[in-house]
C-alpha positions as CSV (number, residue, x, y, z in Angstrom):
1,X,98.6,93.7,108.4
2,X,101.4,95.3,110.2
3,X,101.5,96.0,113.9
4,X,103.7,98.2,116.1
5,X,104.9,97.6,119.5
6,X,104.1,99.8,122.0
7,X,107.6,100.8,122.1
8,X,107.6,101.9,118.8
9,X,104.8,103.8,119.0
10,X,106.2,105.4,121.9
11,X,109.7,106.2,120.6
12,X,107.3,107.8,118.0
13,X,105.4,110.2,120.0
14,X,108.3,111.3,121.8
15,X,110.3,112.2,119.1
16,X,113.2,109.6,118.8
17,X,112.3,108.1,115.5
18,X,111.5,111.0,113.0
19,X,108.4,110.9,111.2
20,X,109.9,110.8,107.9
21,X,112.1,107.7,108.6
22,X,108.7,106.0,110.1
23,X,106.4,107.2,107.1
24,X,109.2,105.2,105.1
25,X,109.0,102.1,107.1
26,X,105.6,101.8,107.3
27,X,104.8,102.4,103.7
28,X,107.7,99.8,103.2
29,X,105.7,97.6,105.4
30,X,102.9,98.1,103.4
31,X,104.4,96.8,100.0
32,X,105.4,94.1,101.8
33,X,102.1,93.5,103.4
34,X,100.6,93.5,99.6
35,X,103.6,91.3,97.7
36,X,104.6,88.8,100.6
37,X,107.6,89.0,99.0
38,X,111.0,89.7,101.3
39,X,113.5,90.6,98.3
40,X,111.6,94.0,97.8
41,X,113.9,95.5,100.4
42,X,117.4,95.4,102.1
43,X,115.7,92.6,104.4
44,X,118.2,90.2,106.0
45,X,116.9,87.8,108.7
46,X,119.1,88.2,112.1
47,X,121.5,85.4,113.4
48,X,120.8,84.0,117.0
49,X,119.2,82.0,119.1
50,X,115.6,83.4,119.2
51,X,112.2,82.1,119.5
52,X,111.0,83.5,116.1
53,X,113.1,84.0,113.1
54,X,113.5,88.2,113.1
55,X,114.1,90.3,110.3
56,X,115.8,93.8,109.9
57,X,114.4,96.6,107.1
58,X,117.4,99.0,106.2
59,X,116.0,102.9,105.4
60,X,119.4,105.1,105.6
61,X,120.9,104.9,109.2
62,X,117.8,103.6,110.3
63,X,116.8,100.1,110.8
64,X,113.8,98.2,111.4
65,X,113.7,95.1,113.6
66,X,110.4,92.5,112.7
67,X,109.2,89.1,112.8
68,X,106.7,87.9,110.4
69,X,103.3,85.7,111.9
70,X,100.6,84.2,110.0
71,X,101.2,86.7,107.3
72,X,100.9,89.5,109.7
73,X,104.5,91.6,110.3
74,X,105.0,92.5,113.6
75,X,107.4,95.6,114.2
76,X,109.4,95.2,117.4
77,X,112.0,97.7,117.5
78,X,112.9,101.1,114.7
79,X,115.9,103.1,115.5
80,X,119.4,104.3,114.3
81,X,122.0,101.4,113.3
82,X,124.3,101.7,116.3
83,X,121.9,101.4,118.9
84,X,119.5,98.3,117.2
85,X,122.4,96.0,116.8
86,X,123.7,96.6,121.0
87,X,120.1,95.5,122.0
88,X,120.1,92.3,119.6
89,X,123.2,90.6,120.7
């Protein structure tokens, strides 16, 4: 199953993340959902001290921040490259 953070959802509605670049995340998320398997993708896990290992999704300029739990992925953060790599640092 994949879940959205409020956030995301909200970046969505107002217009930040395009519809497009979210239709290809989620149907990315969706493959993934079905195989399990992380190599499907440009998937690299993030460096850091954090509580959960977290995962980016590359699509274009866009990136995907997620963290995978009891099979379930959990989608914390979707926006453009130079602004998702300032908040996780």
């Amino acid at each position: 199953m994949v879940y959205y953070e409020r956030s995301v959802r909200r970046s969505f509605k107002k217009g930040e993340i395009p519809k497009q670049v979210l239709k290809l995340f989620h149907n990315a998320f969706l493959s993934l959902d079905l195989t399990k398997d992380l190599n499907l993708f440009d998937i690299k896990k993030l460096k850091g001290n954090y509580k959960r290992e977290y995962f980016r999704l590359r699509k274009g300029k866009f990136r995907a921040i997620f963290y995978v739990e009891h099979g379930d992925f959990h989608v914390v953060y979707v926006g453009k490259r130079d602004e998702v790599y300032d908040l996780w640092q």
